[in-house]
PANU-815673 format. One record per residue (C-alpha): x, y negated, z; residue in three letters. Coordinates in pm, 1 decimal, padded with zeros to 6 digits. Layout:
N
        X        Y        Z residu
        X        Y        Z    ala
...
//
This chain:
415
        X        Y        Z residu
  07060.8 -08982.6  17401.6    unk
  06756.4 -09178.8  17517.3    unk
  06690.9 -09496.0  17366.7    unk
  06603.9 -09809.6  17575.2    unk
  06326.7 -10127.2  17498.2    unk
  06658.1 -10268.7  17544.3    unk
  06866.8 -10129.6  17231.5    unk
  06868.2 -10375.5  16955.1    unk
  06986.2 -10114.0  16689.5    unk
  06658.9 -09969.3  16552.7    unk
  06774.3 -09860.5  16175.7    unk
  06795.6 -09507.9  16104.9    unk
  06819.0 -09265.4  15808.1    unk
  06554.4 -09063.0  15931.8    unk
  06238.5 -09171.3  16195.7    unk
  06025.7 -08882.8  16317.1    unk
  05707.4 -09000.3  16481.7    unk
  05638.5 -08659.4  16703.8    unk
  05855.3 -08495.0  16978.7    unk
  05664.3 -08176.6  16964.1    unk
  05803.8 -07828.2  16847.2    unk
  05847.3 -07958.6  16455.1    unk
  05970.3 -08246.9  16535.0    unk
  06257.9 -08211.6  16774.0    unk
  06311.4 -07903.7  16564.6    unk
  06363.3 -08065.2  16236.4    unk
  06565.2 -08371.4  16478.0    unk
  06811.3 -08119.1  16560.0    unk
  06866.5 -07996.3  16246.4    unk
  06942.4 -08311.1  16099.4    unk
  07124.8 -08443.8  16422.3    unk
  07358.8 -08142.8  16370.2    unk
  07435.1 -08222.1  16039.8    unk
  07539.8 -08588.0  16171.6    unk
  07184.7 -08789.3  16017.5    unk
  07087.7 -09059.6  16244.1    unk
  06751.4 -09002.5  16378.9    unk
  06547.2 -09193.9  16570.7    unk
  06276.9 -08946.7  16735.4    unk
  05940.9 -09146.1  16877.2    unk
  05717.4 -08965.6  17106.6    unk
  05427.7 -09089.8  17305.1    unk
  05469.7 -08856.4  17574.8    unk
  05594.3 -09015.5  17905.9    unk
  05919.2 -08820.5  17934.3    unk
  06062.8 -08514.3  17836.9    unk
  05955.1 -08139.7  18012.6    unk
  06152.2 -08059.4  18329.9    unk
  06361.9 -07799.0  18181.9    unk
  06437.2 -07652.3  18527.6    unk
  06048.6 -07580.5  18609.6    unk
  05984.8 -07395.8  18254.4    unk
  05956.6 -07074.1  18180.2    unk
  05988.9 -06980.8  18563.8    unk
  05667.2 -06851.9  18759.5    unk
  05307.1 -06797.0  18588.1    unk
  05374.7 -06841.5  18228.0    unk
  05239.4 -07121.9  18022.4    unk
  04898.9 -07112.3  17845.7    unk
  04983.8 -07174.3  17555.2    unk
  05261.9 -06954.2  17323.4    unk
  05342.9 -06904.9  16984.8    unk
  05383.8 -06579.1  16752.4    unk
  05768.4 -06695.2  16651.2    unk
  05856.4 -06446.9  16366.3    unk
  06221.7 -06336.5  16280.8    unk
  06272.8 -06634.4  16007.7    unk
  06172.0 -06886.3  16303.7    unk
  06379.9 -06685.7  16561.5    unk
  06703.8 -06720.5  16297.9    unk
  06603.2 -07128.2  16252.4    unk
  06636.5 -07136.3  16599.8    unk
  06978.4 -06956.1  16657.2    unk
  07125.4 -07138.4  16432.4    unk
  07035.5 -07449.0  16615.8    unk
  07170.0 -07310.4  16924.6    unk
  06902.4 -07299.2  17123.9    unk
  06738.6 -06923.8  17153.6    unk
  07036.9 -06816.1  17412.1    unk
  06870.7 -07098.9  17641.7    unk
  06468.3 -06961.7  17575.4    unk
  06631.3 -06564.5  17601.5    unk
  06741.7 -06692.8  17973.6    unk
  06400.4 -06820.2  18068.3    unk
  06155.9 -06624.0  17908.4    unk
  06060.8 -06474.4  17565.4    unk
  05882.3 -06156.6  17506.0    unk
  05962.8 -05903.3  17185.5    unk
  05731.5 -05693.9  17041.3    unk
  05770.8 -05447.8  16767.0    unk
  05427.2 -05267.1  16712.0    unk
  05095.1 -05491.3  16624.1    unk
  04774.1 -05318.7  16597.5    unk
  04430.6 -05449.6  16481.7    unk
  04093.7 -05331.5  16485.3    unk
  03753.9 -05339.3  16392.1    unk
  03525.7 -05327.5  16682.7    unk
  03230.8 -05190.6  16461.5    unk
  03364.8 -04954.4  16329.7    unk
  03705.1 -04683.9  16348.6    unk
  03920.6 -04876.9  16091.1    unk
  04247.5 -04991.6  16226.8    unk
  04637.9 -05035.8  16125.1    unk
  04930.4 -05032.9  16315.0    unk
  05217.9 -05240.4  16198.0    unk
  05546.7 -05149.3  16330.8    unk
  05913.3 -05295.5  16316.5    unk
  06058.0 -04991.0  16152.7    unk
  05842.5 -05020.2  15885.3    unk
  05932.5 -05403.9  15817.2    unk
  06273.7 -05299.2  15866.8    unk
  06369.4 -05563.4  16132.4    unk
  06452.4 -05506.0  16472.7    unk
  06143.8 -05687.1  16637.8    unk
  05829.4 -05832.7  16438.4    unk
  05815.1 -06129.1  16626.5    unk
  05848.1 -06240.7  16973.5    unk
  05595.6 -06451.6  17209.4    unk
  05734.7 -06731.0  17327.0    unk
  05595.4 -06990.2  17578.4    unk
  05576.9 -07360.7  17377.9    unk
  05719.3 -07508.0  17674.0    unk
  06019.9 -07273.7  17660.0    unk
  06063.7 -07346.6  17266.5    unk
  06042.3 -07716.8  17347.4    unk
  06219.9 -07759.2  17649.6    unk
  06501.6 -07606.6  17443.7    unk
  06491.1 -07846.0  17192.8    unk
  06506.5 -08130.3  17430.5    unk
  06811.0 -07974.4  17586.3    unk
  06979.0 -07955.1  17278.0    unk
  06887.0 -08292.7  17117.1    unk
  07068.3 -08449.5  17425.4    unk
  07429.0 -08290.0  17315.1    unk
  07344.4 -08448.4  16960.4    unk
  07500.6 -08822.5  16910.1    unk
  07295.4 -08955.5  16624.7    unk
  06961.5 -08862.0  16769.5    unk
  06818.1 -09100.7  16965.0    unk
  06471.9 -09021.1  17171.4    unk
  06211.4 -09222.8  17312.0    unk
  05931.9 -09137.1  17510.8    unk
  05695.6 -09329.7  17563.4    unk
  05622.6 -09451.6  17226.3    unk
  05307.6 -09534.7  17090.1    unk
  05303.5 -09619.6  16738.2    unk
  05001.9 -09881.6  16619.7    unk
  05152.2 -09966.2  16330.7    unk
  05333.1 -09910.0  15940.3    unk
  05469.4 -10119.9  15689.2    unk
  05649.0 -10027.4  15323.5    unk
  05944.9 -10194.1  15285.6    unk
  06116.7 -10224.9  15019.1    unk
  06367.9 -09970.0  15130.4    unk
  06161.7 -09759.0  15350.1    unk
  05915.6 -09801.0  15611.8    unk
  05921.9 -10020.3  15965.8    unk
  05730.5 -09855.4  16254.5    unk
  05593.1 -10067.4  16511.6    unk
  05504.6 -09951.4  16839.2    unk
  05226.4 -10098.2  17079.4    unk
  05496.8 -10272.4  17251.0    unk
  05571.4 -10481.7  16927.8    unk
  05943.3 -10278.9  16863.1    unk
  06047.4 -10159.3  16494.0    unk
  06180.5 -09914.7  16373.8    unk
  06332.9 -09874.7  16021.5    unk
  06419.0 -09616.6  15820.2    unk
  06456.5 -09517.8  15427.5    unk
  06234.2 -09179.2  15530.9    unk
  05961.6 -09111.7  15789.6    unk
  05836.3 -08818.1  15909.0    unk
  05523.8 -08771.1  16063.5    unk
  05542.5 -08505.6  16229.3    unk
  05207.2 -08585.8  16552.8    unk
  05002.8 -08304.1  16519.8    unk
  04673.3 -08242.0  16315.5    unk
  04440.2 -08569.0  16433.3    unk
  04790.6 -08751.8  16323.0    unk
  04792.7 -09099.9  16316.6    unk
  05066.4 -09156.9  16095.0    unk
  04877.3 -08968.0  15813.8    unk
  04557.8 -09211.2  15871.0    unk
  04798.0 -09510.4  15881.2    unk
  04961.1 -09383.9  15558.3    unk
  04618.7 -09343.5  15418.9    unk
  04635.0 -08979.7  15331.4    unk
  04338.4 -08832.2  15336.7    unk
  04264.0 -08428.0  15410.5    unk
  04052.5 -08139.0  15291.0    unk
  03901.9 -08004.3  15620.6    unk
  03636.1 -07775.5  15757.4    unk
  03524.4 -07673.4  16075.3    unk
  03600.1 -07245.6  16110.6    unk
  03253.6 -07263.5  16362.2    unk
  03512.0 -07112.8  16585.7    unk
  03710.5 -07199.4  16962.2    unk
  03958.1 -07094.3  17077.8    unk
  03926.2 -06940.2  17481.1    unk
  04288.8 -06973.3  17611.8    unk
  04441.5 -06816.3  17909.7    unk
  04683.6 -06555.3  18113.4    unk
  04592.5 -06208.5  18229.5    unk
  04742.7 -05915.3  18376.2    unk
  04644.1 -05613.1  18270.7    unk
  04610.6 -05252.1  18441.6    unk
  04867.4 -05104.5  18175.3    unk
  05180.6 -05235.6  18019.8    unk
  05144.6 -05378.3  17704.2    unk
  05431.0 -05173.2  17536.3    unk
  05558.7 -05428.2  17342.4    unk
  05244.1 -05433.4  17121.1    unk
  05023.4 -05738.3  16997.5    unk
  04688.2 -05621.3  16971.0    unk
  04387.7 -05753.3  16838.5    unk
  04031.2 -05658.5  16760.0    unk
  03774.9 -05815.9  16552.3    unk
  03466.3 -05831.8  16714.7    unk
  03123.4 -05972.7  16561.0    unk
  03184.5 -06342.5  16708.1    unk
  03558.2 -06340.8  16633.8    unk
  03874.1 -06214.1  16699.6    unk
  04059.2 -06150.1  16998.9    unk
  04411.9 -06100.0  17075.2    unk
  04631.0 -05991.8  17367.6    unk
  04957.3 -06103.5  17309.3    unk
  05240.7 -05926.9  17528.7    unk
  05443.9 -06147.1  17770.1    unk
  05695.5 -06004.8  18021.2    unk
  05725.2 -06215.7  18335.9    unk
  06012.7 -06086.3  18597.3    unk
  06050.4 -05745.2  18416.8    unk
  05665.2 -05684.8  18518.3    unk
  05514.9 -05635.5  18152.8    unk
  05180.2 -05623.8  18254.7    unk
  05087.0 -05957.3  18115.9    unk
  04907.6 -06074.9  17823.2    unk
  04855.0 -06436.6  17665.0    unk
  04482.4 -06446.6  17525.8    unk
  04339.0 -06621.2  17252.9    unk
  03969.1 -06539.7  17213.9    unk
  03804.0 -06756.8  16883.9    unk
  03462.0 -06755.5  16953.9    unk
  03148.4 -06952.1  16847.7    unk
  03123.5 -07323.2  17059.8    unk
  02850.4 -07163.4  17257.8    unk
  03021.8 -06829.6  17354.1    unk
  03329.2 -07018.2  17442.9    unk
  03148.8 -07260.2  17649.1    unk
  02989.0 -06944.7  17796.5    unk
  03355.3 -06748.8  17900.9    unk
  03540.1 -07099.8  18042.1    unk
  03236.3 -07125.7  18317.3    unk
  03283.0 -06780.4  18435.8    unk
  03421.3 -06708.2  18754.9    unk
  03829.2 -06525.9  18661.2    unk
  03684.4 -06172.7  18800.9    unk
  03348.1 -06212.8  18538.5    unk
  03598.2 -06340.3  18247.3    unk
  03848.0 -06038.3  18335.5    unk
  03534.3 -05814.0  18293.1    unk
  03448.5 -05963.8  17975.1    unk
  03791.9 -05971.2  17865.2    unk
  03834.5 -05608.8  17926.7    unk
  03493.8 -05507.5  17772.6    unk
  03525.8 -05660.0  17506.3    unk
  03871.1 -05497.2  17420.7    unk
  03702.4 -05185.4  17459.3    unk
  03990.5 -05147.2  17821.2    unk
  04268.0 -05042.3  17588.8    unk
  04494.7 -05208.9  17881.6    unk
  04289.1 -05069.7  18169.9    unk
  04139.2 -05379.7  18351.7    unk
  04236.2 -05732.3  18325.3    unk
  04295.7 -06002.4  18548.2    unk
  04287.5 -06363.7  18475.3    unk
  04579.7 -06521.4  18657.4    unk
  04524.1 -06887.7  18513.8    unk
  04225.7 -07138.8  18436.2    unk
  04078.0 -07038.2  18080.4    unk
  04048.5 -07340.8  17845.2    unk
  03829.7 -07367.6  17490.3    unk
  03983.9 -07542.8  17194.5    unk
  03833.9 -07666.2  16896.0    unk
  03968.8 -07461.9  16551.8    unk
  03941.0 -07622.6  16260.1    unk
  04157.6 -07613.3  15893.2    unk
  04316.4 -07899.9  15714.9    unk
  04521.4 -07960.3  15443.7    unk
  04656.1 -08290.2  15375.2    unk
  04588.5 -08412.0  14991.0    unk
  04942.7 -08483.6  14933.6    unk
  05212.9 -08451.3  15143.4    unk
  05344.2 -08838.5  15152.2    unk
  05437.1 -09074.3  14972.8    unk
  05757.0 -09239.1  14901.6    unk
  05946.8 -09306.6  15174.7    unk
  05705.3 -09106.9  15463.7    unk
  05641.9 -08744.9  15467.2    unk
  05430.9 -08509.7  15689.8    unk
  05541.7 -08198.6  15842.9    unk
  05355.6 -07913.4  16063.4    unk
  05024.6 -07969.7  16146.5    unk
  05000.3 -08317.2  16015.5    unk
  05053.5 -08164.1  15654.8    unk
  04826.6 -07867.6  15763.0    unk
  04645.4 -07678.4  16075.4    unk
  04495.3 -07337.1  16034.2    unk
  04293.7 -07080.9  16230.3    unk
  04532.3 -06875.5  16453.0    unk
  04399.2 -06555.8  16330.6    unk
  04784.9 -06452.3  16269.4    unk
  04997.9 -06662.0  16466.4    unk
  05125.4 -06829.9  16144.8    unk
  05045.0 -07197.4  16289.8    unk
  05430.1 -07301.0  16451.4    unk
  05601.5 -07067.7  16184.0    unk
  05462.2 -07285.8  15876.8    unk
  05564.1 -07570.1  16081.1    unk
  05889.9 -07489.4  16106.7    unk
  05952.1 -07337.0  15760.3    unk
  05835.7 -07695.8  15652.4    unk
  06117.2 -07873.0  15806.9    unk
  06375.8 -07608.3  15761.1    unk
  06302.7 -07698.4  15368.9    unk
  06253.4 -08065.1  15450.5    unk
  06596.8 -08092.8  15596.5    unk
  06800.9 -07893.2  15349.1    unk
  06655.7 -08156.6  15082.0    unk
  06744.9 -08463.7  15243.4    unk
  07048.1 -08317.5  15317.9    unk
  07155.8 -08255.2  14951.5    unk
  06978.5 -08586.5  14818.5    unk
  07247.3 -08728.3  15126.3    unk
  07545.3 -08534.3  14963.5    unk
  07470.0 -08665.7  14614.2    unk
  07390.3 -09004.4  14752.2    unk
  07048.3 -09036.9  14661.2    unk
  06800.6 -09236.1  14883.6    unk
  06697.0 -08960.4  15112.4    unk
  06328.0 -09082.4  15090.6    unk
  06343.1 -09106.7  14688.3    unk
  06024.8 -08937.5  14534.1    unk
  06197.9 -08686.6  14437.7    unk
  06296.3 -08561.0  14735.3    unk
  05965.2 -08540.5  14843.3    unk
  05856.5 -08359.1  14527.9    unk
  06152.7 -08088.0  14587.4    unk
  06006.9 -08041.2  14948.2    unk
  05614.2 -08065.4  14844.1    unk
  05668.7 -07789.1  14566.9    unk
  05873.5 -07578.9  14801.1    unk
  05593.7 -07536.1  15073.7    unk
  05224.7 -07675.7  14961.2    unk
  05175.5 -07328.7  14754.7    unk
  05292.8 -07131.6  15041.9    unk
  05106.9 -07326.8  15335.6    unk
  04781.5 -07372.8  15134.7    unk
  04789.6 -06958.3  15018.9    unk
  04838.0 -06879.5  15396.0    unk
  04530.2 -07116.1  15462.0    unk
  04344.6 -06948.6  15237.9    unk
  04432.2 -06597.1  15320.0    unk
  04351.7 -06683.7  15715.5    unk
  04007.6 -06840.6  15588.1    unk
  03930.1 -06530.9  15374.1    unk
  03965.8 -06269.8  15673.7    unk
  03777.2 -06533.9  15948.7    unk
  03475.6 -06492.8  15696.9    unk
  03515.9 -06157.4  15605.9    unk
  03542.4 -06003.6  15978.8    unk
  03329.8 -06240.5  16091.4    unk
  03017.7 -06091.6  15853.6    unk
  02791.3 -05860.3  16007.4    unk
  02670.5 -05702.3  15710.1    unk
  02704.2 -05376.1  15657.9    unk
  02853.1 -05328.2  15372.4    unk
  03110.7 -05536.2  15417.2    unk
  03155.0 -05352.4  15805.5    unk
  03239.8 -05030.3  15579.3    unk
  03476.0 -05225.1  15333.5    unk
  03652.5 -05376.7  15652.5    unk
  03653.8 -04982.6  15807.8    unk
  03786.9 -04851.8  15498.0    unk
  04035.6 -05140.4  15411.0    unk
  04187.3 -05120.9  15727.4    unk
  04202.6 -04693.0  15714.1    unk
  04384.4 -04721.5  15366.8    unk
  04634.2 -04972.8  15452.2    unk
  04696.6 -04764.2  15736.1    unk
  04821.1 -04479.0  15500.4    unk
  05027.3 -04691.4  15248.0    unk
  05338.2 -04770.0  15396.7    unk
  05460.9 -04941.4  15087.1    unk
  05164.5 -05149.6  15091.9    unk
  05195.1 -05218.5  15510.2    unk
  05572.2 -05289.3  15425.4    unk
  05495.6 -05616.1  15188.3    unk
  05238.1 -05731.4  15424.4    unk
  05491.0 -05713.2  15724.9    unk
  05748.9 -05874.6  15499.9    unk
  05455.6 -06165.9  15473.5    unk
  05412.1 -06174.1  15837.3    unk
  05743.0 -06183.5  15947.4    unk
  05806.2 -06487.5  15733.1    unk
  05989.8 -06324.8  15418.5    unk
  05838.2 -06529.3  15157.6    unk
  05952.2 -06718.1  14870.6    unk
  06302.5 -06899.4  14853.9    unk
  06400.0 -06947.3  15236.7    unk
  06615.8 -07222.2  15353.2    unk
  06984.2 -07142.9  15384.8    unk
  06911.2 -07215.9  15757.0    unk
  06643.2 -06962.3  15787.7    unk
  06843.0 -06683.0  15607.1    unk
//
């Protein structure tokens, strides 16, 4: 349901300032479970669901790994996304372009049925929203601007610019990584710029993809074609190209024929030739990790708790692994009928994910700098790592287990 200016009753269990992916994600899951939730976004309104994932696909996708895909079945809502538009694949190879070390990762060896899939974050959204409408004790606004946050003595009030509260025992601020909840909680974050941008856009290529993610590390950064299948024509490929500012500034000014030439030089025309069927956009990269991960009462989520370099695809997947363990805490604090946002629920959720979120943070760091060298020792350790991981399936086993999202203690709705 929507909620009006009108609606007196603002008191919920659980606010969650943030409509996006997290967000309605972790309102569903607690809407389905029969929490009242009061979900604030400062969007205008919700996507039109009946324009999405139809046509030229949407810029921007995410790498959603079998643990995701699972969170999102048992929500109900990947039957609606497999009718519009999402796009398995079950090989991934990467490459050194300076060299002849490369791996191919393959589902058979992870022993799932599909690595991942690439899915639109329109289509992942717009299935949210459709589902969050069949939910009685959500309630969504659009529209809503928050300028404000005060500790009560039984939670928090959020104030929007329009002067209405809302009130809850737990917030959840779940707006992204500038968030403004985290500044007006007065959390501060360990950041750094990566030195990187990311070039965004849609191509088709000459050849079909396969089902294959590919990506190759060249001397600026890496680049990756991720598959997409639009009408049964899998020709097309999602692109994210982290470059240096100036590079990236470069590519977005080029006409789409001298980008698709870049594009397909630079991937040395594994797909044949490429053609950019969309407007190529740079965005800024850069890695944070929130000090602590609330405070009694409020607690961030996704990439308000942390935002990392998309070198794997790992960005959405953290996200939602952080409120697939959020809401299975308040959940049991509710059964036992503890104050869902007690301190100790947010230590059970904090010492759940901040090892996992901050090792993937530093892993993702550790390979930006080390592919990103250009000396040549470290070209032959690259050439060589890559060659013997190649050979080890054992050892290309765990890391697929990693990738997939097989790590640590999963959520009973993840399993």
């Amino acid at each position: 349901m929507t909620l009006t200016a009108e609606e007196s009753h603002t008191h919920f269990e659980v606010i969650i300032v943030g409509g996006g992916m997290v967000g309605a994600t972790l309102a569903a899951l607690l809407g389905q479970a029969g929490v009242s939730v009061a979900l604030l976004d400062a969007r205008a309104e919700p996507l039109d669901a009946d324009a999405v994932g139809r046509g030229q696909p949407a810029m921007r996708v995410s790498a959603l790994t079998p643990v995701s895909q699972r969170l999102l079945k048992g929500l109900d809502v990947w039957p609606w996304m497999q009718a519009r538009r999402v796009t398995p694949y079950r090989h991934m190879q990467v490459w050194d372009s300076e060299g002849s070390g490369e791996v191919v990762f393959t589902a058979e060896q992870a022993g799932v049925p599909e690595l991942g899939h690439i899915v639109e974050n329109d289509v992942i959204l717009a299935a949210l929203e459709a589902r969050l409408t069949e939910l009685l004790t959500v309630a969504v606004r659009f529209g809503a601007r928050v300028s404000g946050l005060a500790s009560t003595g039984e939670g928090h009030d959020v104030v929007l610019e329009n002067g209405q509260r809302f009130s809850a025992p737990l917030v959840v601020a779940a707006d992204g990584a500038q968030s403004p909840m985290r500044t007006l909680a007065g959390i501060e974050v360990d950041a750094h710029d990566t030195g990187h941008m990311a070039v965004v856009t849609t191509v088709c290529t000459q050849r079909p993809h396969g089902g294959v993610a590919r990506q190759v590390f060249l001397p600026t950064g890496p680049l990756a074609f991720l598959p997409l299948t639009v009408a049964g024509d899998d020709r097309y490929c999602s692109i994210v190209w982290s470059t240096s500012p100036q590079e990236a500034a470069r590519l977005v000014e080029l006409s789409p024929e001298a980008l698709g030439h870049a594009l397909a030089a630079a991937f040395e025309s594994r797909l044949g030739g490429v053609e950019v069927v969309d407007r190529a956009i740079a965005v800024p990269l850069s890695q944070r990790h929130a000090k602590t991960y609330g405070q009694p009462g409020l607690v961030l989520v996704g990439d308000a708790a942390h935002s990392i370099h998309p070198l794997a695809g790992q960005g959405v997947n953290l996200g939602l692994m952080d409120v697939a363990v959020l809401a299975e805490e308040v959940l049991t604090a509710r059964a036992r009928g503890m104050v869902i946002g007690h301190a100790s629920v947010l230590a059970h959720y904090t010492r759940r994910r901040r090892g996992d979120n901050a090792a993937m943070l530093a892993l993702m760091d550790g390979f930006r700098l080390l592919f990103g060298s250009r000396h040549p020792a470290l070209t032959l350790a690259r050439n060589l790592g890559l060659s013997g991981v190649n050979r080890l399936v054992p050892v290309k086993r765990l890391l697929m287990r990693q990738a997939t999202g097989h790590r640590g203690r999963l959520p009973a709705s993840c399993r």
